[in-house]
C-alpha positions as CSV (number, residue, x, y, z in Angstrom):
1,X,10.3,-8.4,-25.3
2,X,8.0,-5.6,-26.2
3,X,9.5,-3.0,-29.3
4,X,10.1,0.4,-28.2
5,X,7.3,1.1,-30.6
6,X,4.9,-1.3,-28.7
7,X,6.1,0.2,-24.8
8,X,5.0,3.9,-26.8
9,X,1.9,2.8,-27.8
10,X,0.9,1.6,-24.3
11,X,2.0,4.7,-22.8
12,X,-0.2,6.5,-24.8
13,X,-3.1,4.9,-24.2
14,X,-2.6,4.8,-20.6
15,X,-1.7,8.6,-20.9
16,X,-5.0,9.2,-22.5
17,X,-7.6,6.9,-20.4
18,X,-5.9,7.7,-16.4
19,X,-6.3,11.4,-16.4
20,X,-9.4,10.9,-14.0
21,X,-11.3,7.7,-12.7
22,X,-11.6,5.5,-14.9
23,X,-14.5,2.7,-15.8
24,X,-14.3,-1.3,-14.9
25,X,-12.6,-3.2,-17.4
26,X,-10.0,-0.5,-18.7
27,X,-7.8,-1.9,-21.7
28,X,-4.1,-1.9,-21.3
29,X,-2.6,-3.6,-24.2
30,X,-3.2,-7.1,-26.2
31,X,-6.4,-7.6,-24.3
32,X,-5.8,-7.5,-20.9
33,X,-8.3,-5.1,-18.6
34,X,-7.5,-3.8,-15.4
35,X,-10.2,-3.9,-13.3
36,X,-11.7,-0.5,-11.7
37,X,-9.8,2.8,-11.2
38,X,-6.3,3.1,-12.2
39,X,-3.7,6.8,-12.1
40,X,-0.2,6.9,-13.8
41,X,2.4,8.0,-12.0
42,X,5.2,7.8,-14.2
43,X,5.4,7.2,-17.8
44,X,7.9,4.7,-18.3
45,X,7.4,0.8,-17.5
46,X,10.1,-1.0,-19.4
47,X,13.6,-1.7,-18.0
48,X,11.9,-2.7,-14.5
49,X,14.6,-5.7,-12.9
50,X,12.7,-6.0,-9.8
51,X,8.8,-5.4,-8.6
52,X,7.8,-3.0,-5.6
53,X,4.4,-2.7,-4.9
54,X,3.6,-0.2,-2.5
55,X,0.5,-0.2,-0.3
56,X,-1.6,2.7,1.3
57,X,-3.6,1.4,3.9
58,X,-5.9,2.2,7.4
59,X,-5.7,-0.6,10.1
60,X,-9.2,-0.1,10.5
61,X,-10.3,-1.1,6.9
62,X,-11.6,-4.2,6.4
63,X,-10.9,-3.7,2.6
64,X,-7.5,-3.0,3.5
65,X,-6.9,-6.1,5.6
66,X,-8.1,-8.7,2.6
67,X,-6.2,-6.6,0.2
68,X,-3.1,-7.5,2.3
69,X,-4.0,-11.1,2.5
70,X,-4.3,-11.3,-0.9
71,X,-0.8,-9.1,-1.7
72,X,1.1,-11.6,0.5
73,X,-0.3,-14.5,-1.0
74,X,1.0,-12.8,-4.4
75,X,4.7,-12.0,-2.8
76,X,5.0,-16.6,-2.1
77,X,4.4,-16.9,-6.1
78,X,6.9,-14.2,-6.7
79,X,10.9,-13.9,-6.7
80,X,13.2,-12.5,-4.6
81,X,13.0,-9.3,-7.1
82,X,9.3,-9.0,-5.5
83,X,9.5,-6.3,-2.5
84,X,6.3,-4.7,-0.5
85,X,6.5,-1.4,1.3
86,X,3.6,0.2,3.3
87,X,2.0,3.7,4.2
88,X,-0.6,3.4,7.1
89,X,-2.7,6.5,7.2
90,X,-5.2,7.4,10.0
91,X,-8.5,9.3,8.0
92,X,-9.3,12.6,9.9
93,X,-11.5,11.4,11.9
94,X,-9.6,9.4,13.6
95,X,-6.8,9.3,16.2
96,X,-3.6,8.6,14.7
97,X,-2.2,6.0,17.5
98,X,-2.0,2.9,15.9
99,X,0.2,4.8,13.1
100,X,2.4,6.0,15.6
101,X,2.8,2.6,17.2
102,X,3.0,0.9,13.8
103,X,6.5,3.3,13.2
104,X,7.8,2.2,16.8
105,X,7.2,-1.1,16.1
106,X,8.5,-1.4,12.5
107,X,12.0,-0.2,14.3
108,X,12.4,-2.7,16.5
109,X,10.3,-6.5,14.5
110,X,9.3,-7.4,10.9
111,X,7.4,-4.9,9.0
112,X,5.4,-8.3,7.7
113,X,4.8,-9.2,11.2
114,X,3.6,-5.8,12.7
115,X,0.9,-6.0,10.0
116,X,0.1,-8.9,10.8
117,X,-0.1,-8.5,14.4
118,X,-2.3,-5.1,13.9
119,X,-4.9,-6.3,11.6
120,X,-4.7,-9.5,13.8
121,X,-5.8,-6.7,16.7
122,X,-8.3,-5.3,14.9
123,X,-10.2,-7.8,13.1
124,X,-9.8,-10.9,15.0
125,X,-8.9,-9.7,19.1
126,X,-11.3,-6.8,18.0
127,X,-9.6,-4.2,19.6
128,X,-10.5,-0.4,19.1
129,X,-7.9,1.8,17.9
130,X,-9.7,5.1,19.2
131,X,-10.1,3.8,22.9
132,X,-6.6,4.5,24.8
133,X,-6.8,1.0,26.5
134,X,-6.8,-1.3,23.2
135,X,-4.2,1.2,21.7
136,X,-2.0,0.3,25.1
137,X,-2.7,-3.3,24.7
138,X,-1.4,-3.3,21.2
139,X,1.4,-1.5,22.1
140,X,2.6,-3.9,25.0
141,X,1.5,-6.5,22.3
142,X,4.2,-5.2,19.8
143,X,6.5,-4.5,22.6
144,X,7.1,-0.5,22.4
145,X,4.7,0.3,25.5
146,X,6.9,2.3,27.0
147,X,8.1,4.4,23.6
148,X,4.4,4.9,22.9
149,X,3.5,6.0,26.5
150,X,6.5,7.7,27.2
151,X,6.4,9.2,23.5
152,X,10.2,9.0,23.4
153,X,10.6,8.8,19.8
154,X,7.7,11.3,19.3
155,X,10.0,14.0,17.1
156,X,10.7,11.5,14.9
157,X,7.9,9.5,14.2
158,X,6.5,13.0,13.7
159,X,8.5,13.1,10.9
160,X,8.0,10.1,9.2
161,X,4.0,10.3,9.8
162,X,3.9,14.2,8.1
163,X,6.2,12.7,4.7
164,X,4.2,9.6,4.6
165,X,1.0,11.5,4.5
166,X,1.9,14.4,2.4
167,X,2.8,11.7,-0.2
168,X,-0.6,9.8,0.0
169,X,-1.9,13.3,-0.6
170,X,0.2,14.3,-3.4
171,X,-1.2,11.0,-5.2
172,X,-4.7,12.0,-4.2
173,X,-4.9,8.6,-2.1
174,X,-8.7,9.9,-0.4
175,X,-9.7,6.2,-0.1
176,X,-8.2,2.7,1.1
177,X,-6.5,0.3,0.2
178,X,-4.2,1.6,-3.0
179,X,-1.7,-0.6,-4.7
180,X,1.5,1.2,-6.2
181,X,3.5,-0.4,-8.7
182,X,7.2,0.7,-8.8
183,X,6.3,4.1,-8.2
184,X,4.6,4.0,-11.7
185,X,0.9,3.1,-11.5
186,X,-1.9,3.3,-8.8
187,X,-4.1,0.5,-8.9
188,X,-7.4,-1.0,-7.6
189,X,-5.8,-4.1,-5.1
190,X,-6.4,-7.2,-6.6
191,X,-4.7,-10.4,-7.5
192,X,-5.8,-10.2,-11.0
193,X,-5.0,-6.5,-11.6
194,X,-1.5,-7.1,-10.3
195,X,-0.6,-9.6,-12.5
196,X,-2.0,-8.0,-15.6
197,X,0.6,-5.1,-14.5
198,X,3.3,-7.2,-13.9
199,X,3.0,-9.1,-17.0
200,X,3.3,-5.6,-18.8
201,X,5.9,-4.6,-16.6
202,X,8.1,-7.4,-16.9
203,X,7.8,-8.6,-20.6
């Protein structure tokens, strides 16, 4: 168990070295690095019972797609205290369909499995989420067709989309994939980043 003393000192340095982008190989505490950029969100990271890691993604992200791979290999080594919640943004370039369908979808199956099923779309069926067609197809696929044609929930999807988004830009989330730990730091997605987090987190 780390000494009020020791959880200060950490939150100093961390204060100090995430005001911007910060360089490969960042020191945290007692050695361990975290590798690539890292922001704090909140200053306090004792007293944590459970883990949430939060994850801002695109469908169309390759990155994105191996960085949730890797997350859910990380939730099978984990406890029951391990939870995963997800923001899909569309970049402005973009349509936004396949965020809208991800919402309708999420109300009805799995969260887990709608990923699944939309990366699955993407990267393997090789569908394209700016031609209406493959946006139908994944639709039918994820069985909310007719809420996405008929736009039936469009008021409050609406909603959701417009919080989710002003969030990923109130963290300055410009780029994808990000990994949030309980609300409290931003990191680059990886396995080894993660668990240097959690270590801190937890011990």
């Amino acid at each position: 168990m780390k000494s009020p003393c020791a959880i200060l000192s950490l939150l100093i340095i961390l204060s100090i070295t995430a005001c911007g982008n910060e360089k490969p190989g960042t020191t945290l505490i007692a050695g361990k690095v975290v590798d690539g950029e890292y922001r704090i969100l909140k200053e306090s990271f004792n007293k944590d019972k459970s883990i949430n890691v939060l994850q801002i993604i695109n469908f169309s992200c390759v990155h994105c797609y191996n960085a949730w791979q890797e997350l859910k290999e990380i939730n099978k080594t984990r406890t029951s205290k391990f939870s995963i919640e997800t923001i899909p943004i569309a970049f402005a370039k973009d349509r936004d369909d396949v965020v809208r369908i991800f919402y309708l979808a999420i109300a009805k199956n799995n969260e887990k499995l709608v990923i699944d099923e939309i990366f699955s779309a993407k990267f393997k069926e090789k569908l394209d989420f700016q031609k209406t067609n493959d946006l139908k197809i994944l639709a039918k696929k994820l069985g909310v067709l007719n809420e996405y044609i008929l736009e039936s929930s469009e008021h409050s999807v609406n909603l959701i989309m417009k919080r989710e988004k002003d969030f990923a830009h109130s963290i300055g989330a410009e780029s994808t994939p990000i990994w949030i730990v309980n609300q409290k730091i931003s990191i680059k997605p990886s396995k080894e980043n993660l668990n240097k987090i959690l270590a801190d987190i937890s011990s």
